[in-house]
TORKOLNU-369515 format. One record per residue (C-alpha): residue number from 1; x, y, z. Coordinates in Angstrom, 2 decimals. Example, Ala and Ser with C-alpha at 12.3 -4.5 7.8 and 13.67 -1.06 7.14 Angstrom:
<node resi="1" px="12.30" py="-4.50" pz="7.80"/>
<node resi="2" px="13.67" py="-1.06" pz="7.14"/>
END
This chain:
<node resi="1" px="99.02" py="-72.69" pz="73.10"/>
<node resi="2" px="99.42" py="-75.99" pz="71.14"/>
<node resi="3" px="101.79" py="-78.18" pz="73.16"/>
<node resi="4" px="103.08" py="-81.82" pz="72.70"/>
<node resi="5" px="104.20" py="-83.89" pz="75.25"/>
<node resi="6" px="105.85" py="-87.71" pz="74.28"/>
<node resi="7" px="106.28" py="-90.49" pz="77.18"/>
<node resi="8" px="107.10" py="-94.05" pz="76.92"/>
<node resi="9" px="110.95" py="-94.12" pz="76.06"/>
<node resi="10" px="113.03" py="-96.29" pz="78.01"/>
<node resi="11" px="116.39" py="-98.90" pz="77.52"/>
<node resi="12" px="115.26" py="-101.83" pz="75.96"/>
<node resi="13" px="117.75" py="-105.46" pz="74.70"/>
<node resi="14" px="117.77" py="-105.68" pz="70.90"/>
<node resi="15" px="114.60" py="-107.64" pz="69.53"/>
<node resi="16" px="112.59" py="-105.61" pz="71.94"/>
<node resi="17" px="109.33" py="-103.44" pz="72.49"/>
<node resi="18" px="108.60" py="-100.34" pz="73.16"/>
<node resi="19" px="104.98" py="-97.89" pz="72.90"/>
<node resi="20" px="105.72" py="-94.06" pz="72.85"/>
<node resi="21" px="102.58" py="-92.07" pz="72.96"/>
<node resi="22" px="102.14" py="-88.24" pz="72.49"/>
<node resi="23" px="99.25" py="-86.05" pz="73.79"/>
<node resi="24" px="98.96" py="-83.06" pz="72.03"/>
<node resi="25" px="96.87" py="-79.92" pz="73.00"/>
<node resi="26" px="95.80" py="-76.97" pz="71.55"/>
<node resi="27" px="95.74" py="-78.12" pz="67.86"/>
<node resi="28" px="92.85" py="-78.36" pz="65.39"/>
<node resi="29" px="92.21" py="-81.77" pz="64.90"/>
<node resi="30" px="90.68" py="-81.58" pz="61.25"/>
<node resi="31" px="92.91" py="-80.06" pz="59.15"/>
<node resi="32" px="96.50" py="-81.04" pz="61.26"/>
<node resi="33" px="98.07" py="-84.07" pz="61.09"/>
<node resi="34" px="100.49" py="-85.83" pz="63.62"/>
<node resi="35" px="104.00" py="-87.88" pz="62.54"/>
<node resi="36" px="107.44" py="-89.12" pz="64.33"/>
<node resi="37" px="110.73" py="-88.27" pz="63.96"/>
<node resi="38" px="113.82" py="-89.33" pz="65.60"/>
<node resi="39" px="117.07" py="-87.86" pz="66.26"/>
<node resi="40" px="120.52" py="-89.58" pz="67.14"/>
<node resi="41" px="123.59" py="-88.10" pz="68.37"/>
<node resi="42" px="125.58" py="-86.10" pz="65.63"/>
<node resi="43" px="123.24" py="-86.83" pz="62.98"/>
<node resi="44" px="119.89" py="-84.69" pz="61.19"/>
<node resi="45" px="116.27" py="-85.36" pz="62.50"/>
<node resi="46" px="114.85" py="-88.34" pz="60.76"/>
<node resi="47" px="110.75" py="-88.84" pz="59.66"/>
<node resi="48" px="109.68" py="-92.65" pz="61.08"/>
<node resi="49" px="106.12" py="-91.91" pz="60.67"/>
<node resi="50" px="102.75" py="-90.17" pz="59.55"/>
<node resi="51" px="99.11" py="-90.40" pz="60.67"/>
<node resi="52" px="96.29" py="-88.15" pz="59.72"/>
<node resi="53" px="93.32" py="-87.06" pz="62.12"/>
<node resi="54" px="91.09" py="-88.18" pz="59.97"/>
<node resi="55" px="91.31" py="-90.74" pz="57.22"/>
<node resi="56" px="93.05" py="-93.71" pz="57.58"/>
<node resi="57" px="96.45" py="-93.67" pz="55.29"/>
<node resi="58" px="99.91" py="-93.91" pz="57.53"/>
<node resi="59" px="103.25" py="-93.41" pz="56.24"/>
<node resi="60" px="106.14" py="-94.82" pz="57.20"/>
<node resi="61" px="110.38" py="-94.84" pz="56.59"/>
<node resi="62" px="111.23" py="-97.50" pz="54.77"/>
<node resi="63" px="113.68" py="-98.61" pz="58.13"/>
<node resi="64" px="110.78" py="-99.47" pz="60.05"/>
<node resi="65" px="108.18" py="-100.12" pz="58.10"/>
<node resi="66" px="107.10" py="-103.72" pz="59.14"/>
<node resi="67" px="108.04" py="-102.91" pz="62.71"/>
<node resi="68" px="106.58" py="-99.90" pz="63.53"/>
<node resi="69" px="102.88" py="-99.25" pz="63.77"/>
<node resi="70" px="101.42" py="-95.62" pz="64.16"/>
<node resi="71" px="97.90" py="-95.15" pz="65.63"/>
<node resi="72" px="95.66" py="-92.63" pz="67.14"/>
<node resi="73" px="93.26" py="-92.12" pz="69.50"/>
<node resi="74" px="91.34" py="-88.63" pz="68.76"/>
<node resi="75" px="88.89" py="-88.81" pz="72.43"/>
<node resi="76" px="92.04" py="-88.57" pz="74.23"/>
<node resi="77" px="93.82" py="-86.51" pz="71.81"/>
<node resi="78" px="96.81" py="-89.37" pz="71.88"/>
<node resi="79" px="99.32" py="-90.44" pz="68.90"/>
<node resi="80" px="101.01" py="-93.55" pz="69.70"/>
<node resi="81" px="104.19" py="-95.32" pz="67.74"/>
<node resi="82" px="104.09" py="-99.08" pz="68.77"/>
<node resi="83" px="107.90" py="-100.31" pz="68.20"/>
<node resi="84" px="108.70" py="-104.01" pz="67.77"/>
<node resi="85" px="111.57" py="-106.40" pz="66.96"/>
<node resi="86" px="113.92" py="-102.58" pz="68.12"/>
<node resi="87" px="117.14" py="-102.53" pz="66.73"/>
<node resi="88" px="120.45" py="-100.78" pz="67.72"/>
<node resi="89" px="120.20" py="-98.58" pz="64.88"/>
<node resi="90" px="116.69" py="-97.76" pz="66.06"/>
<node resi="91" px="118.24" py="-95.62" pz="69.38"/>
<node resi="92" px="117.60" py="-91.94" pz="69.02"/>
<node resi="93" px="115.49" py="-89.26" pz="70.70"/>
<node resi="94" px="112.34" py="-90.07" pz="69.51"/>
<node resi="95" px="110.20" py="-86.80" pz="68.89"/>
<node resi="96" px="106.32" py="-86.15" pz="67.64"/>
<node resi="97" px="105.33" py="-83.08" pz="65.71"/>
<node resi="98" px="101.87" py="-81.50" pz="64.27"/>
<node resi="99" px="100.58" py="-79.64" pz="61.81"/>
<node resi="100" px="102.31" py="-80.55" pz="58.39"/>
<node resi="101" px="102.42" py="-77.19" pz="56.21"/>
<node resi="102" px="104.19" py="-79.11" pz="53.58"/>
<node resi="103" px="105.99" py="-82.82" pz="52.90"/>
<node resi="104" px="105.18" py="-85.35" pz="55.23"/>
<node resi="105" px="108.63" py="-86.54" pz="55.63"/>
<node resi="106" px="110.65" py="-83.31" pz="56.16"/>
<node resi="107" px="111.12" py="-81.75" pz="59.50"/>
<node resi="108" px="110.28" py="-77.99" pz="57.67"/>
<node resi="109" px="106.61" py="-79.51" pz="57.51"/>
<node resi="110" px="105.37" py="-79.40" pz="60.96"/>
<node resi="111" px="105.06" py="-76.19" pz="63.08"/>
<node resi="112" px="104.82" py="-77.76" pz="66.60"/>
<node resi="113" px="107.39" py="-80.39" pz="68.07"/>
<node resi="114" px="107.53" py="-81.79" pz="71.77"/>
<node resi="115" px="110.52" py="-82.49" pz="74.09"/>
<node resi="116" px="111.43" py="-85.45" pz="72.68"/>
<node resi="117" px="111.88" py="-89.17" pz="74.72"/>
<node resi="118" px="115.35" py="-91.17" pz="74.62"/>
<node resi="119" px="114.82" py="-94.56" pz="73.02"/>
<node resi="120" px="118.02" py="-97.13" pz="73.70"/>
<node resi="121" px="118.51" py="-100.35" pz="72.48"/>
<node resi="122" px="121.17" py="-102.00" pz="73.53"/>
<node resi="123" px="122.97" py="-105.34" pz="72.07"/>
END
């Protein structure tokens, strides 16, 4: 019933831009929370960020923080990671999750992931 669904990946030159946003049904909106993880080849999933449904406090990684921006949008039901000055090391399926049970910034926290979008910065 709850689904997640992430656009806005794409190949982008280092020093780039990019906004992912994730629209996520089924899920109730004042108790859940919404964050970011990323994934790249041959390595564990990753927490980049954390935003509440209500309140205001964000959490972010320490390798983005200062670049990334997490946001939300709760009329259209719409989480969106803005990603600036991208970096190589920043290329990885990027994928959004809900409903934190525990840590923010483990994976074992959240109960509902989407697809996942490919995120490539190149040199």
């Amino acid at each position: 019933q709850v689904q997640l669904a992430e656009s806005g990946g794409g190949l982008v030159p280092a020093g780039g831009s990019l906004r992912l946003s994730c629209v996520a049904s089924g899920l109730t909106f004042s108790t859940d929370s919404m964050a970011w993880f990323r994934q790249a080849p041959g390595k564990e999933r990753e927490f980049v960020a954390h935003i509440p449904w209500t309140g205001g406090i964000t959490t972010y990684a320490d390798s983005v923080r200062g670049r990334f921006t997490i946001s939300r949008d709760n009329a259209k039901n719409t989480v969106v990671l803005q990603m600036n000055s991208l970096k190589p090391e920043d290329t990885a399926v990027y994928y959004c999750a809900a409903r934190r049970l525990g840590t923010i910034t483990t994976v074992a926290a959240y109960q509902y992931w989407g697809q996942g979008t490919q995120v490539t910065v190149s040199s």
